[in-house]
N, C-alpha and C positions, 0 to 999 in steps of 0.2 A: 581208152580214155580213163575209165575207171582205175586202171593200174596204176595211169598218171596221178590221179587223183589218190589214192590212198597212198602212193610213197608222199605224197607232197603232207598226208595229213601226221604222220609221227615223223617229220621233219618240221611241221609249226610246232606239234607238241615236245619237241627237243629241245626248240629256241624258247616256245613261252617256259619250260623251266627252268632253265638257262636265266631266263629274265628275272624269274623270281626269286631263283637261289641269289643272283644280281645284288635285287631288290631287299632281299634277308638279310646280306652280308653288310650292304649301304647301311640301310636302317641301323643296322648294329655296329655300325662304323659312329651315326650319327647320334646313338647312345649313350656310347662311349665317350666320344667330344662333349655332350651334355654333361654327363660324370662329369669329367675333368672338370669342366667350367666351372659345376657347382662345387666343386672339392676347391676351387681355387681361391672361388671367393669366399667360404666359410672360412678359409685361410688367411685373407686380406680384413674378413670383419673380426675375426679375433685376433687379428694385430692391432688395428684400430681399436677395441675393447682396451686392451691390455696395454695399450700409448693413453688412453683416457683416462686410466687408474692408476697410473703412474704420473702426469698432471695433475691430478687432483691431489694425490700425495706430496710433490712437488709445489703444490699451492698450499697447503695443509703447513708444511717446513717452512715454506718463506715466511707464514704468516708467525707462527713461533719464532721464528728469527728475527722479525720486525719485534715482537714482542718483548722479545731479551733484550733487545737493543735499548729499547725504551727503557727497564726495567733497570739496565746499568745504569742509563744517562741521568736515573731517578737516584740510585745508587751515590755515582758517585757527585751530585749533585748535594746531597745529604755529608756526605762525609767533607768533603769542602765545606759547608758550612759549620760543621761538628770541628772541623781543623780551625775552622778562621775564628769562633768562640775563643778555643784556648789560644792560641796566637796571641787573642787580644791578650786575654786574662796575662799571660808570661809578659808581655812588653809593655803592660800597666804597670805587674809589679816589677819589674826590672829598672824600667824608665824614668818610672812617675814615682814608685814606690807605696802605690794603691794595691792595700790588702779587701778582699772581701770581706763585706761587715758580717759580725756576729752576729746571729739569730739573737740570743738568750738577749743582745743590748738593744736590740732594736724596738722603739716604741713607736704609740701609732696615736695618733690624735682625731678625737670622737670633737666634731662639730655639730651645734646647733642646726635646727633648721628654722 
């Protein structure tokens, strides 16, 4: 029985290392999938990083562009007026034949109080 008994014992000790070389190769299976996952997502938050500061850049532009816009509308706003002044002044003297007065003839009348 003892003969039985010791072939049976480095036949457990075969399969338990068996189990654990298993057990070593799993773990280092499950590792690796860890890696990855972590590599994957440091990969997915620096794309999201780098879509974020490119929005903000994007926001940054519109608001300049809003600003120009304005800045024409100021523009030409200003110059339409500056046009419709001399308009007038040409088709006064054209029309009517009203010259701008003379500074040097122009007097000014000092009232009592």
């Amino acid at each position: 029985m003892s003969a039985v008994t010791e072939a049976r014992v480095p036949a457990r000790a075969a399969r338990a290392a068996a189990r654990r070389t298993r057990r070593a190769s799993g773990s280092l299976g499950g590792i690796l999938w860890i890696a990855a996952l972590a590599a994957m997502l440091a990969g997915i938050v620096a794309v999201n990083v780098l879509v974020l500061q490119l929005n903000v850049r994007l926001d940054g532009l519109g608001r300049e562009r809003a600003q120009l816009k304005a800045d024409i509308a100021t523009t030409r706003a200003e110059l339409s007026s500056a046009s419709a002044a001399s308009l007038i002044q040409r088709r006064a003297s054209a029309e009517l034949g009203l010259v701008p007065a003379d500074p040097a003839l122009t007097t000014y009348v000092q009232l009592e109080p």
